[in-house]
VOROTOR-378923 format. One record per residue (C-alpha): x, y, z; residue in one letter. Coordinates in Angstrom, 2 decimals, decimal comma, always signed. Example, Ala and Ser with C-alpha at 12.3 -4.5 7.8 and 13.67 -1.06 7.14 Angstrom:
% VOROTOR-378923
<site <+12,30; -4,50; +7,80>; 'A'>
<site <+13,67; -1,06; +7,14>; 'S'>
% end
This chain:
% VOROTOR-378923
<site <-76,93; +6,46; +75,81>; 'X'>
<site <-77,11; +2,98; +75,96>; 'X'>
<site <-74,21; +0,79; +77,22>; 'X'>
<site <-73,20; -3,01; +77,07>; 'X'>
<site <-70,13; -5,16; +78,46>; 'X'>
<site <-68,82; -8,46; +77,85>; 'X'>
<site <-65,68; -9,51; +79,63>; 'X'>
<site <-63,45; -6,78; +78,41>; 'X'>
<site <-65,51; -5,05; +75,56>; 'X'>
<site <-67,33; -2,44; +75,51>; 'X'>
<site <-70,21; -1,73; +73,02>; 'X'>
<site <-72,06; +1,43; +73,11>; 'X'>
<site <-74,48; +3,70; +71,23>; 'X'>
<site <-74,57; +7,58; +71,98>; 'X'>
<site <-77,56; +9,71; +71,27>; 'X'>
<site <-78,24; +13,06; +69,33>; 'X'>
<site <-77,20; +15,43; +71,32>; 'X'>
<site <-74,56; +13,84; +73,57>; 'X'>
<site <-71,42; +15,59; +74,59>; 'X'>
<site <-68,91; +12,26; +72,92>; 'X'>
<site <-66,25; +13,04; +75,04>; 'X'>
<site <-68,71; +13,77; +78,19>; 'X'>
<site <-70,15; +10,42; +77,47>; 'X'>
<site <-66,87; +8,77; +77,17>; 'X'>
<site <-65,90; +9,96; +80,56>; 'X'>
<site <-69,15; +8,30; +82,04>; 'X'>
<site <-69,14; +5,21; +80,24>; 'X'>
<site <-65,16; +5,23; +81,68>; 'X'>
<site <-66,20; +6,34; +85,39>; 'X'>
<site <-69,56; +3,38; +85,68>; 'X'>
<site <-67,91; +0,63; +84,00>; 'X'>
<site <-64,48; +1,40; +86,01>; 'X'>
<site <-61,96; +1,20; +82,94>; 'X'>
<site <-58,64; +2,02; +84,76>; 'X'>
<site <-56,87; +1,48; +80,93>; 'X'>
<site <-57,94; +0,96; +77,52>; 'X'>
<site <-58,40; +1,55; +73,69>; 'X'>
<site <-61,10; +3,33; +72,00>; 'X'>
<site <-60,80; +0,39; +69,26>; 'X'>
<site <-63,25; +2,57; +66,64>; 'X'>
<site <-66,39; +4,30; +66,61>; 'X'>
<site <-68,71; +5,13; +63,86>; 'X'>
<site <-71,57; +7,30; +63,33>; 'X'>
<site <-72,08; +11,07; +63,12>; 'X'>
<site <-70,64; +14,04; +64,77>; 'X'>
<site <-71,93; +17,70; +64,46>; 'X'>
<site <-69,53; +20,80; +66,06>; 'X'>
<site <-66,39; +18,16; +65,46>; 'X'>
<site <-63,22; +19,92; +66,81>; 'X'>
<site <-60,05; +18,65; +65,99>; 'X'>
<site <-55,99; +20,33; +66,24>; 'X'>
<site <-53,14; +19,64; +64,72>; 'X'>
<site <-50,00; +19,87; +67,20>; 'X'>
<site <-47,32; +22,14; +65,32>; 'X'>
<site <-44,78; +21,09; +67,76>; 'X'>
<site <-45,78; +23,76; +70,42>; 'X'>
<site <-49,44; +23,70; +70,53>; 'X'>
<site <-52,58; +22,58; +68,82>; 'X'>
<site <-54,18; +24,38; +65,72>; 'X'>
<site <-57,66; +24,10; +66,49>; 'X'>
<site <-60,72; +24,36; +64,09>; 'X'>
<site <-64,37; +23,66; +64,88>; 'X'>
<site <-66,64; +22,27; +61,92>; 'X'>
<site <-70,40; +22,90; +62,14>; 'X'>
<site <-71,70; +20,64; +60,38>; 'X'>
<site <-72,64; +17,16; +60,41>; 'X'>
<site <-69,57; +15,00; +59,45>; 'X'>
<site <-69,75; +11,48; +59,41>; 'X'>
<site <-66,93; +9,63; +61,33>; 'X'>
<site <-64,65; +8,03; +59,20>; 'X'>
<site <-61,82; +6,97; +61,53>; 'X'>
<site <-61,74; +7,19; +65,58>; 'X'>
<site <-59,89; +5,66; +68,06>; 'X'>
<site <-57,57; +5,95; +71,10>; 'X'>
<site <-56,11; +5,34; +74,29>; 'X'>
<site <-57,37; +5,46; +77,74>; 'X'>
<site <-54,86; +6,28; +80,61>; 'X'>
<site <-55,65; +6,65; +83,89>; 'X'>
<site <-54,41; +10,08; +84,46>; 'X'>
<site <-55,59; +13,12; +82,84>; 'X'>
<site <-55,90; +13,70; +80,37>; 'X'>
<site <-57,70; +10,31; +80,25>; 'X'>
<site <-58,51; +10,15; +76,58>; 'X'>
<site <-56,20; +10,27; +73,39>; 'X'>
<site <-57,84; +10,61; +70,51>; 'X'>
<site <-57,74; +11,18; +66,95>; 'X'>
<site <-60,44; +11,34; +64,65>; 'X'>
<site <-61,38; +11,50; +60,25>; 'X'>
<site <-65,03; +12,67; +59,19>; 'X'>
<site <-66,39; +13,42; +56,00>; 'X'>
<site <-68,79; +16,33; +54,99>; 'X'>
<site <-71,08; +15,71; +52,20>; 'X'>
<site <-68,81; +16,76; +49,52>; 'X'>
<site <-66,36; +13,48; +50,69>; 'X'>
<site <-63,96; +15,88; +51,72>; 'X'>
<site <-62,05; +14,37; +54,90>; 'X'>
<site <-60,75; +16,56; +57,99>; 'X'>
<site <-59,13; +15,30; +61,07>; 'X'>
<site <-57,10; +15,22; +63,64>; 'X'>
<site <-56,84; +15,37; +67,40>; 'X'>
<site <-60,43; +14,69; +68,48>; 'X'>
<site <-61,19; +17,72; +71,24>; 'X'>
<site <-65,32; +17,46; +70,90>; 'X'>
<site <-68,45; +17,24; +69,61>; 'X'>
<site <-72,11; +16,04; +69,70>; 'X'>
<site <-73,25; +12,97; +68,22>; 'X'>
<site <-75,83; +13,57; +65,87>; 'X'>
<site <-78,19; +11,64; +65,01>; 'X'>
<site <-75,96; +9,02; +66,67>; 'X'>
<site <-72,65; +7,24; +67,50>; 'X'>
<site <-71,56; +3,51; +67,97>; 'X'>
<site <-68,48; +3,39; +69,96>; 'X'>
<site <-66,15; -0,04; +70,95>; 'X'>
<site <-64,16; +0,42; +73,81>; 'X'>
<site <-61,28; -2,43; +75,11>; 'X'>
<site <-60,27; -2,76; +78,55>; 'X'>
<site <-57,03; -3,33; +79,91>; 'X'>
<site <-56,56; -5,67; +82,94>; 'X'>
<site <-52,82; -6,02; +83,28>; 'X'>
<site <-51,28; -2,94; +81,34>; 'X'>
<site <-51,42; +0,14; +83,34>; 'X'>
<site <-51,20; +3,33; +80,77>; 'X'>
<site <-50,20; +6,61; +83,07>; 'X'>
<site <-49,88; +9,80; +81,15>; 'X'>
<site <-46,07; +11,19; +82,45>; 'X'>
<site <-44,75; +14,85; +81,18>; 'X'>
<site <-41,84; +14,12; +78,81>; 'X'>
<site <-39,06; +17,25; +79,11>; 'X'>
<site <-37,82; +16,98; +75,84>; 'X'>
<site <-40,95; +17,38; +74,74>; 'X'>
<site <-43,08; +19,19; +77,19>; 'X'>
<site <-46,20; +16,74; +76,55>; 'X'>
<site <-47,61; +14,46; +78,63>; 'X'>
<site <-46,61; +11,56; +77,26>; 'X'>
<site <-47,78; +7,47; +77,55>; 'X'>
<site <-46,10; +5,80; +79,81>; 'X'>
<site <-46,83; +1,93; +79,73>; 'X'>
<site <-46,30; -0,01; +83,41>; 'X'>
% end
């Protein structure tokens, strides 16, 4: 993995083989991001596992394959869970899947751009009515 900052970007490249959202939490953790965005990411993701919330819980479904990443992008809180995601790919028929990103492994590789937050605090609070744990902005 390879990793860059300037001022309150982020800029970096994931290798074949990395965890993405392992890697997120590290690149997170050394560059001390308290709050962000995942502003996009690009690349290719193999053992992509997304869900679809049905109002109770999330549909999962794993895809095998190499996809390449169409759409991804998020928000960082900093309470678990830290990352929001949701994520498009595209197998080699064109066909798109997506939803909420839960994993995968870059492969061959992954460019991801990352925004920091200095004054908005983003805390993760459970709503009642809905049971989630919701975004809370401070």
């Amino acid at each position: 993995m390879q990793v860059r900052r300037e001022g309150n970007r982020i800029f970096a490249k994931l290798e074949k083989g990395e965890d993405v959202l392992e890697k997120l939490g590290q690149i997170t953790m050394e560059q001390n991001v308290q709050n962000g965005e995942i502003l996009w990411a690009v690349g290719m993701i193999k053992g992509l596992q997304v869900g679809y919330f049905n109002g109770k819980e999330y549909e999962k479904q794993t895809f095998s394959e190499n996809l390449e990443v169409v759409s991804f992008h998020g928000s960082i809180a900093e309470n678990e869970p830290r990352f929001h995601i949701h994520s498009s790919c595209a197998g080699k028929n064109h066909g798109v899947v997506g939803g909420h990103f839960f994993g995968g492994m870059a492969d061959p590789l992954m460019e991801v751009s990352i925004s920091v937050f200095e004054k908005i605090r983003a805390v993760r609070k459970v709503n009642p009515a809905s049971g989630l744990k919701e975004l809370s902005l401070e």
